[in-house]
NUVOMAR-69089 format. One record per residue (C-alpha): residue in three letters; x, y, z. Coordinates in steps of 0.1 Angstrom, whole numbers, padded with zeros to 4 digits, always signed. Example, Ala and Ser with C-alpha at 12.3 -4.5 7.8 and 13.67 -1.06 7.14 Angstrom:
# residues 2
ALA+0123-0045+0078/SER+0137-0011+0071/
# end
This chain:
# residues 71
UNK+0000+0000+0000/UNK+0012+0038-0005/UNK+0015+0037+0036/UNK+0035+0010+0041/UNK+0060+0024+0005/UNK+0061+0056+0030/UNK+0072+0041+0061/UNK+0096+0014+0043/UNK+0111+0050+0026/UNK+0113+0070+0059/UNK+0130+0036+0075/UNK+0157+0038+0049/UNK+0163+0072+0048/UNK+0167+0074+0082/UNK+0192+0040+0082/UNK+0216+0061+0051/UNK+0214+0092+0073/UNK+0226+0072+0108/UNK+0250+0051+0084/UNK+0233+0020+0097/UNK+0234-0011+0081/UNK+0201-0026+0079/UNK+0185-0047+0055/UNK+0147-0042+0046/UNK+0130-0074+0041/UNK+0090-0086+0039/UNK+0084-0122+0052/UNK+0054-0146+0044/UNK+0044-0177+0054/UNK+0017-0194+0031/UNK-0015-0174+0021/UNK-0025-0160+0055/UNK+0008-0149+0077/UNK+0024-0122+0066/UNK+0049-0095+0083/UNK+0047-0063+0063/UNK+0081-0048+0073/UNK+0113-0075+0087/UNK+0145-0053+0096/UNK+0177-0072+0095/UNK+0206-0055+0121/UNK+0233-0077+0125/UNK+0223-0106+0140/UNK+0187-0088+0148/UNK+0155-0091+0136/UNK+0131-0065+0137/UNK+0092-0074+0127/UNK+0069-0046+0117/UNK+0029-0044+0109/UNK+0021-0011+0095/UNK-0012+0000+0094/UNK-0031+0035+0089/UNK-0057+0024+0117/UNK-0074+0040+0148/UNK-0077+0002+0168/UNK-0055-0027+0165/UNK-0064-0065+0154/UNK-0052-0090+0179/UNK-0049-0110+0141/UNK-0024-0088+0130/UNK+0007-0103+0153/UNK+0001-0139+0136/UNK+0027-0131+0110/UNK+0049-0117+0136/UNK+0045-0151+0160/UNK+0050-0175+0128/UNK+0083-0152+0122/UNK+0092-0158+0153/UNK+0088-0199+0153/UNK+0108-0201+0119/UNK+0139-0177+0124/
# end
């Protein structure tokens, strides 16, 4: 979505501008699990969900906790 191109954009400016070295990566399991934003740092992984919403989904983490199981 135009959102989620924004954030991935303001993530990587913001990793040139720090001189960091992160790698921007999206992870999917299947049909259903999906993690819309996966930060590698080093030997780090960072999961994000972005999402232009007022409430939050207890369904959007299941990506996230699949993630979690595999890597």
């Amino acid at each position: 979505t135009v959102f989620e191109t924004f954030v991935f954009t303001e993530l990587y400016k913001l990793s040139i501008a720090f001189s960091k070295r992160i790698t921007f990566l999206h992870f999917r399991a299947g049909e259903s699990h999906e993690v819309d934003l996966v930060l590698e740092a080093g030997q780090r992984l960072i999961p994000l969900e972005v999402k232009a919403s007022a409430t939050i989904d207890a369904g959007w983490g299941k990506g996230i906790a699949v993630l979690k199981e595999v890597a």
